[in-house]
C-alpha positions in Angstrom: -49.8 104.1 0.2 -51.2 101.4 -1.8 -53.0 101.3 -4.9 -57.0 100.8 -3.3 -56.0 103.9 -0.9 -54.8 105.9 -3.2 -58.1 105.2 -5.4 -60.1 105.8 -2.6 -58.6 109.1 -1.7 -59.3 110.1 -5.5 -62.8 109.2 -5.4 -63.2 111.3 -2.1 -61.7 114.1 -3.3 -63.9 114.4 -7.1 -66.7 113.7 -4.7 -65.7 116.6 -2.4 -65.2 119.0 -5.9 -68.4 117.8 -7.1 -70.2 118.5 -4.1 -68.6 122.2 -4.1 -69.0 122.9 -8.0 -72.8 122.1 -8.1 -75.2 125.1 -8.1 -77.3 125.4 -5.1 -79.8 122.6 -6.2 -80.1 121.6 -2.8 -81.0 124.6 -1.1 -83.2 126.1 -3.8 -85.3 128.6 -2.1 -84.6 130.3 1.0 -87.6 131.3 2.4 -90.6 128.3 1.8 -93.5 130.6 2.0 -92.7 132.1 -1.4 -95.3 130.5 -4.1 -98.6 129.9 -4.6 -100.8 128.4 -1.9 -104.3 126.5 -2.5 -106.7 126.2 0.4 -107.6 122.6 1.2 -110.9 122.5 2.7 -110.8 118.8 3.7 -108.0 119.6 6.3 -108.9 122.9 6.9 -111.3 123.8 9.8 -113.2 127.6 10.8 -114.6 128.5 14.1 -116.5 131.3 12.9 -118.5 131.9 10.1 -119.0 129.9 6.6 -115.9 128.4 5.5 -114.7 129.7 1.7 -115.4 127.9 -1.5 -112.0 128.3 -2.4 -108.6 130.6 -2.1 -105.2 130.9 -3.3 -102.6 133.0 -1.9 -99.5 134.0 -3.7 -96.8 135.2 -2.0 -93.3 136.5 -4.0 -90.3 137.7 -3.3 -89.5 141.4 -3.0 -86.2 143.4 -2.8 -86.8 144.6 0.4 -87.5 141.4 1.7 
């Protein structure tokens, strides 16, 4: 094995520790509803009734799911 492979194969493998050692930064919430929610009334639309002025939902995680 040469010197470049042997580099390369070192590289690849602090990458491949890296990658296992970080927290879960990438997956950082399982479920996406969870968090607050603002109602957008320019891309919102209602069939019945008088649209609201305004609402925010908040939705949080329980134990029991």
């Amino acid at each position: 094995m040469n010197q470049y492979q042997h580099r390369i194969r070192g590289v690849a493998a602090c990458i491949v520790v890296a990658a296992c050692s970080m927290p879960q930064v990438v997956v950082t919430q399982v479920n996406p509803c969870i968090g607050s929610w603002k109602l957008d009334l320019a891309q919102s639309t209602y069939q019945q009734g008088q649209a609201p002025t305004g609402e925010t939902l908040t939705y949080l995680a329980a134990a029991d799911g």
